[in-house]
C-alpha positions in Angstrom: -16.6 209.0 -8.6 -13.7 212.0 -7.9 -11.7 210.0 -10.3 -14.1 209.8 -13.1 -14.8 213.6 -12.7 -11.4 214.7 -12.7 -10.5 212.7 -16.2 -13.7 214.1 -17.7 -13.0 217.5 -17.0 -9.6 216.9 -17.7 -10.9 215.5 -21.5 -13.0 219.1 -21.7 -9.5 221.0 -20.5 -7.9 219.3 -23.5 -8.7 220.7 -26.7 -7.5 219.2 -30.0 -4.7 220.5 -31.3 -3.4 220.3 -35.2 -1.6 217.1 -35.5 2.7 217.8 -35.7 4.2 214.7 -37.7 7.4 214.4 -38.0 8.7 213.5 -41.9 6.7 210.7 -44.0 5.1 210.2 -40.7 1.1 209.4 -41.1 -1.1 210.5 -38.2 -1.3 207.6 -35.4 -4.3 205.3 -34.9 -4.1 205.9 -30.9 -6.7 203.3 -30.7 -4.0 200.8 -31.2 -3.0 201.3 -27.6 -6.4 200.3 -25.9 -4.5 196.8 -25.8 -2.3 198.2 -23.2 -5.7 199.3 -21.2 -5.3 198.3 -17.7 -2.0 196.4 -18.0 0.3 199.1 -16.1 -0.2 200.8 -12.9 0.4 204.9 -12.2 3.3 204.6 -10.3 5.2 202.3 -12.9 4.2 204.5 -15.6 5.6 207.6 -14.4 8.3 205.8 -13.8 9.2 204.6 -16.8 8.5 208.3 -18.2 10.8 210.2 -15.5 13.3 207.5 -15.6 13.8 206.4 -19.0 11.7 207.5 -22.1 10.9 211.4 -21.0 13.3 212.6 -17.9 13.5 216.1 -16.4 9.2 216.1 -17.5 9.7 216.5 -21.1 5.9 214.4 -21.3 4.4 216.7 -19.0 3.0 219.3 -21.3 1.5 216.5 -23.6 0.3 213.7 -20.1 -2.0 214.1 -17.6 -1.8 211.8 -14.9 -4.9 210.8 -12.3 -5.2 208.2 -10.2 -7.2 206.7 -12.4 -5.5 207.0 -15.9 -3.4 209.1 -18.9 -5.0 211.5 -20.5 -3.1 211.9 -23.7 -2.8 215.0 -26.2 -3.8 214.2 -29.7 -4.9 216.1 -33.0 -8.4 215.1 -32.4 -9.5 213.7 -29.1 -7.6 212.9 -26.1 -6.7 209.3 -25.2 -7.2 207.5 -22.1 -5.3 205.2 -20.8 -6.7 203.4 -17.8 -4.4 202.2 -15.1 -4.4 198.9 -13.0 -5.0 200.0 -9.9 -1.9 197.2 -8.2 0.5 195.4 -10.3 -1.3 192.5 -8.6 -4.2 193.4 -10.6 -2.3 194.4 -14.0 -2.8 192.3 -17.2 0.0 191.0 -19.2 0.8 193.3 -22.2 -0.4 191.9 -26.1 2.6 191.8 -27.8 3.5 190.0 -31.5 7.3 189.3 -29.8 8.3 186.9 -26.8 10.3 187.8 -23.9 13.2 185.2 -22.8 10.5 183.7 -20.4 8.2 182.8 -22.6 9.6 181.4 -25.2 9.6 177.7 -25.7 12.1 175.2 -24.3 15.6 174.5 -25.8 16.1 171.5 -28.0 19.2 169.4 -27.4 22.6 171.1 -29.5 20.1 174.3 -30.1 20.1 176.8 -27.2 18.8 179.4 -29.5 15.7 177.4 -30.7 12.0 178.8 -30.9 13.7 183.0 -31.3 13.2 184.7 -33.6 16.0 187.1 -34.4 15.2 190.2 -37.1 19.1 191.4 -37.7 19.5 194.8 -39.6 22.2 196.4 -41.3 22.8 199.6 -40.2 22.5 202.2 -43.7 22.6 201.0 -47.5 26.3 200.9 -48.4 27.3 200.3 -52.1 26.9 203.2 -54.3 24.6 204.9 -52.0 27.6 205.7 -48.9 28.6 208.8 -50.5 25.0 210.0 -50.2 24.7 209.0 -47.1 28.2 210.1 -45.4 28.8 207.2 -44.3 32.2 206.8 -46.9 35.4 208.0 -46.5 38.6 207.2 -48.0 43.0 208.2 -47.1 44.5 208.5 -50.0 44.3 205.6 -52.7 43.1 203.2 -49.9 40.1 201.3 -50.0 37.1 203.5 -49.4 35.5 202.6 -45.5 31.8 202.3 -46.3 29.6 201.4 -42.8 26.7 200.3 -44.9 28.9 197.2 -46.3 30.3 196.4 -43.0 27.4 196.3 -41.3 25.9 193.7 -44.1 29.5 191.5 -43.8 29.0 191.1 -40.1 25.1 190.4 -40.4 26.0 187.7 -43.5 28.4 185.9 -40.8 25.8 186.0 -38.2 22.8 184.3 -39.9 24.3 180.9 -40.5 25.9 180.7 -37.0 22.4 181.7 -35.5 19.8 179.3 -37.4 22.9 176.4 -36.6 22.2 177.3 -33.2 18.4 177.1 -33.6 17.1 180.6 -34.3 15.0 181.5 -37.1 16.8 184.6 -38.8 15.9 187.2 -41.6 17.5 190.0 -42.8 15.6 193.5 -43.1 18.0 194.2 -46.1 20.7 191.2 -48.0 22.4 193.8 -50.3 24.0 197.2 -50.4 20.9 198.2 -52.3 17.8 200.5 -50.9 14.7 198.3 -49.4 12.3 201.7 -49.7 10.9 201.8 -53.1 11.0 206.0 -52.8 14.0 207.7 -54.0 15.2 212.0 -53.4 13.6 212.9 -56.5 10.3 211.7 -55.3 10.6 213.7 -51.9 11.2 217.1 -52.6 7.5 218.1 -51.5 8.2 216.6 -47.8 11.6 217.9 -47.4 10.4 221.4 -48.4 8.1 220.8 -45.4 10.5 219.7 -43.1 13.0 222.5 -43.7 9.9 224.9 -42.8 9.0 223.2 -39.5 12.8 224.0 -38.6 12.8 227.2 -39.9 15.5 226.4 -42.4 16.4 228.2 -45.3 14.6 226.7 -48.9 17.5 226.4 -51.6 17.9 224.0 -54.1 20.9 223.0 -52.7 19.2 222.8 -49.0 16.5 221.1 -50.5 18.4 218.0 -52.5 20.1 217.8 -49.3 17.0 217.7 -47.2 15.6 215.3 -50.0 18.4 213.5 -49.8 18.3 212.7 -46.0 14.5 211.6 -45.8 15.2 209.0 -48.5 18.0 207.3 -46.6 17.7 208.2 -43.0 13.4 208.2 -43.4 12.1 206.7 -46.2 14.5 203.3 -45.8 14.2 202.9 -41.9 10.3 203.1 -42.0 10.3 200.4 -44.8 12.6 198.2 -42.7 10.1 199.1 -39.6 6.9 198.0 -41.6 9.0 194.8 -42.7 10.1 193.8 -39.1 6.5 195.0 -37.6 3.8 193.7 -40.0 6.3 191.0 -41.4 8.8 189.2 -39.4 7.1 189.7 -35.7 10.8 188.7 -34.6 11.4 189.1 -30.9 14.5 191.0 -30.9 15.9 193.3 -33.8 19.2 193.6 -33.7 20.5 197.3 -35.1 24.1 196.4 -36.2 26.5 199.6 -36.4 29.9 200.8 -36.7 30.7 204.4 -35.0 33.4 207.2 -35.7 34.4 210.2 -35.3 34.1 214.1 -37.0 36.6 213.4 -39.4 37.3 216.8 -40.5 37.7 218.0 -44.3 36.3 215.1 -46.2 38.8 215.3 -49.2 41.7 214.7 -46.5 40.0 212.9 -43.4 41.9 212.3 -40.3 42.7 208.9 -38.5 42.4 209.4 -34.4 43.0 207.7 -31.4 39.6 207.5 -29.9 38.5 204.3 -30.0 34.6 203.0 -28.1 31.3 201.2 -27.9 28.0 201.6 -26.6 24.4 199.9 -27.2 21.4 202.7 -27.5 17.7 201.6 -26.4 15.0 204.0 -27.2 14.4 206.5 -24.5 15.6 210.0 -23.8 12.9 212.1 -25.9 13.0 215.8 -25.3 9.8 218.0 -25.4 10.1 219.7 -28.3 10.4 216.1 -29.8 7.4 214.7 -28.1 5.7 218.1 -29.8 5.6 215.5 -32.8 2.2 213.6 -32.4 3.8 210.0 -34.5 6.8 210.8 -31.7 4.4 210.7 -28.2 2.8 207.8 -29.8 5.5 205.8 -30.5 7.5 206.4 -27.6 3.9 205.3 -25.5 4.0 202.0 -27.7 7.3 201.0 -26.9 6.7 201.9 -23.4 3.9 200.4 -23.0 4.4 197.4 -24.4 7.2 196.7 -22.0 10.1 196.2 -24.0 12.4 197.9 -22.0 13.3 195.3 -19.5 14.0 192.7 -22.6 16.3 195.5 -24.2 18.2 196.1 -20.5 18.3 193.0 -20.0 19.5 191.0 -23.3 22.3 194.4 -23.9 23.6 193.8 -20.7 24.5 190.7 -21.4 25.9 192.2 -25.0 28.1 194.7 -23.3 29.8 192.0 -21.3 29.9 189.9 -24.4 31.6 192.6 -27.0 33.8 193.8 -24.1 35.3 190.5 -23.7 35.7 190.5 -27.0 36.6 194.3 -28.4 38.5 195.1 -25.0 36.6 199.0 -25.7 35.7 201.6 -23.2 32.5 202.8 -22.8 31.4 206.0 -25.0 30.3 208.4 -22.9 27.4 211.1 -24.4 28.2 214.7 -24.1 24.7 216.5 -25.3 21.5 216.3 -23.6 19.9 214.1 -26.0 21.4 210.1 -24.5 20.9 209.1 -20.7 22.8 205.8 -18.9 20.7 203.4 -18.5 20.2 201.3 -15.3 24.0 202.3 -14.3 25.6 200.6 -17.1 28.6 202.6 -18.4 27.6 200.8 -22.4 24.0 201.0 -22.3 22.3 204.6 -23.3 19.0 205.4 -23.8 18.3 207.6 -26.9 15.2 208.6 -29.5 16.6 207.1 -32.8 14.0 206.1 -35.3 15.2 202.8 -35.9 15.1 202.2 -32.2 11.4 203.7 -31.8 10.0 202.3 -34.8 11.1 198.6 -34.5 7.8 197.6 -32.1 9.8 194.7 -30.7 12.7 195.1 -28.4 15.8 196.3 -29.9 19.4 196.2 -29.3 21.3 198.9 -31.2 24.9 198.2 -31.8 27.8 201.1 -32.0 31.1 199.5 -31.8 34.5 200.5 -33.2 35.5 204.5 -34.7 36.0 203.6 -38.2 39.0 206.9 -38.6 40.4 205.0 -35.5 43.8 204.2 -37.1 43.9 200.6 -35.5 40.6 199.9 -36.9 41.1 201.6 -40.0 44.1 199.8 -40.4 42.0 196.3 -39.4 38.8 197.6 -41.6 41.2 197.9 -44.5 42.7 194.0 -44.0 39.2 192.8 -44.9 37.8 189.6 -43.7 40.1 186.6 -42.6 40.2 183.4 -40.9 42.1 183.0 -37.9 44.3 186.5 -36.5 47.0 188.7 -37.9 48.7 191.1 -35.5 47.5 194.5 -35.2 48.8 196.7 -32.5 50.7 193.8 -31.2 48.3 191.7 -30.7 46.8 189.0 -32.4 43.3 189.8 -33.6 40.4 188.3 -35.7 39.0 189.9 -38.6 37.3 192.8 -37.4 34.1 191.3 -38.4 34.2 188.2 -36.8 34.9 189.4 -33.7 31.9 191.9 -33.6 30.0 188.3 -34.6 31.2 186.4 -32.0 31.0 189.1 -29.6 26.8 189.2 -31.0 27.0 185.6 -30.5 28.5 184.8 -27.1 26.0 187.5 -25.8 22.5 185.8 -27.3 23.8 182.4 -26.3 24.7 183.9 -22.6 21.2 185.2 -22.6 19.3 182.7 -24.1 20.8 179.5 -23.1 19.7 177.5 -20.2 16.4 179.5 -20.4 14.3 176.6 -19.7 15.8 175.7 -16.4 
């Protein structure tokens, strides 16, 4: 009875509040959660929210927490999420995607066989990369765009993974735009979004703006609603390529640094969790228990593309990244790729592309067998980020059923 009476008055202390979306973002159907009723107990939740998705009580403003239950901030009414009162008692989370355990036995020859793998390509590429800074160029050499890397080393992987069993789709299979929205068409919402920062409206600040929300926005929620309503895959994997600032962008410079790291979703700060879509994705994802698949699966990654790469770990200066479960590769971060992909997802951030080795390597192309580089014998830079991908799902994955 205490318990029913505190969430009810704590349902009268919480008033609606105008709904916050973040860009292109429609207001959430919190309803969906009431699958998740009952399936986690108070002391895992808060867990989860101090240790991984909200630390240093970034949620606290925006969760309530009884004994009983959640009570969630909205735009119209609160939510309530019920707890289990015992993990004993919990029930198993409804999810479209399998963890390792239950999927179904190997076949003979196919250790991958019964997963369902959703692989995508991190940006556009093509004649988009200059738009999307993700292009640079020394001198008259061939122009480094990450969007067309990203789609080489994805094209390598999908044979090698359905030979091995799994069923595979791409979220895009050329440098081309999978959103059917374009800058032009996007002015309104990035006039918007430069007033809930507080940022100046020019036309030049508002291409820019329009810019951004068609190929950082508009593309990665069409890949979501693809891989979501779609492909139901059990794993998505994010496939990247990282650098560093490299200065004036008519003469950019080649460094030394050279790293990789794998991001989960996680890390969300208050004022981001002030966006409605934000608190109710981050609640989906925790929730529906991914987190321990993600861990789990890039740990075995990290091992995988170190044995591989032979990188050091990145290490995140800012605020807005936390290590993950003592791992010196794994980081958890709010990215929307990573928040919006329901499934658990294994984001990929190998290699600085102004590195001067891996320039040099980037600017060799794709080869069979190795060429020296540094003094050492190496792969094509692509198919050793593949067969690092590789040797980590089989490492994972195989022997699953015994």
């Amino acid at each position: 009875m205490k318990r029913l009476l505190l969430t009810a008055l704590l349902l009268i202390s919480f008033h609606p509040v105008q709904a916050r979306l973040s860009p292109l973002a429609l207001p959430p159907d919190w309803s969906r959660l009431n699958v998740y009723q009952g399936t986690i107990t108070r002391a895992d939740f808060v867990d989860l929210l101090d240790r991984v998705y909200a630390p240093n009580g970034a949620w606290q403003k925006y969760i309530t927490v009884t004994d009983a239950g959640a009570v969630i901030r909205t735009g119209s009414e609160p939510f309530v999420l019920r707890f289990a009162p015992d993990r004993g008692s919990a029930k198993a989370p409804v999810n479209y995607w399998r963890p390792r355990s239950a999927l179904p036995h190997e076949e003979p020859g196919k250790p991958l066989a019964g997963l369902r793998i959703a692989i995508d390509p991190g940006h556009i590429g093509g004649t988009w990369a200059k738009m999307e800074e993700r292009w640079f160029q020394i001198g008259s050499s061939k122009p480094v765009t990450e969007g067309d890397m990203t789609l080489k080393v994805a094209k390598l992987l999908v044979p090698r993974l359905e030979e091995l069993g799994a069923e595979v789709v791409l979220t895009r299979a050329k440098a081309w735009p999978v959103t059917s929205s374009r800058p032009s068409q996007l002015v309104k919402a990035a006039r918007a979004s430069l007033e809930d920062k507080n940022a100046a409206v020019t036309d030049e600040s508002l291409q820019k703006e329009s810019e951004k929300l068609f190929y950082r926005v508009a593309e990665i929620r069409r890949r979501a609603k693809l891989v979501n309503d779609s492909f139901r895959p059990d794993l998505v994997l994010c496939l990247h390529f990282n650098a560093e600032a490299w200065g004036d962008e008519n003469n950019p410079k080649l460094l030394d640094e050279n790293h990789l790291h794998f991001l989960v979703t996680g890390s969300f700060s208050a004022d981001e969790l002030d966006y409605e879509d934000q608190r109710f994705e981050m609640l989906t994802k925790l929730l529906n228990r991914s987190l321990s698949e993600e861990v789990a699966l890039t740990n075995s990654l990290s091992k995988s593309m170190v044995a591989q790469t032979g990188l050091p770990p990145y290490v995140y200066r800012q605020a807005n990244a936390i290590r993950v479960n003592g791992n010196d590769y794994i980081w958890a971060r709010n990215l929307l790729a990573n928040r919006l992909f329901s499934c658990p997802v294994v984001y990929v951030e190998p290699y600085v592309m102004n590195n001067k080795l891996v320039f040099d390597r980037i600017q060799a192309g794709d080869y069979s067998g190795r060429r020296e580089f540094g003094g050492i014998m190496r792969k094509s830079i692509y198919r050793e980020y593949a067969d690092g991908i590789v040797d980590g799902l089989l490492a994972y994955y195989s022997k699953r059923s015994l």
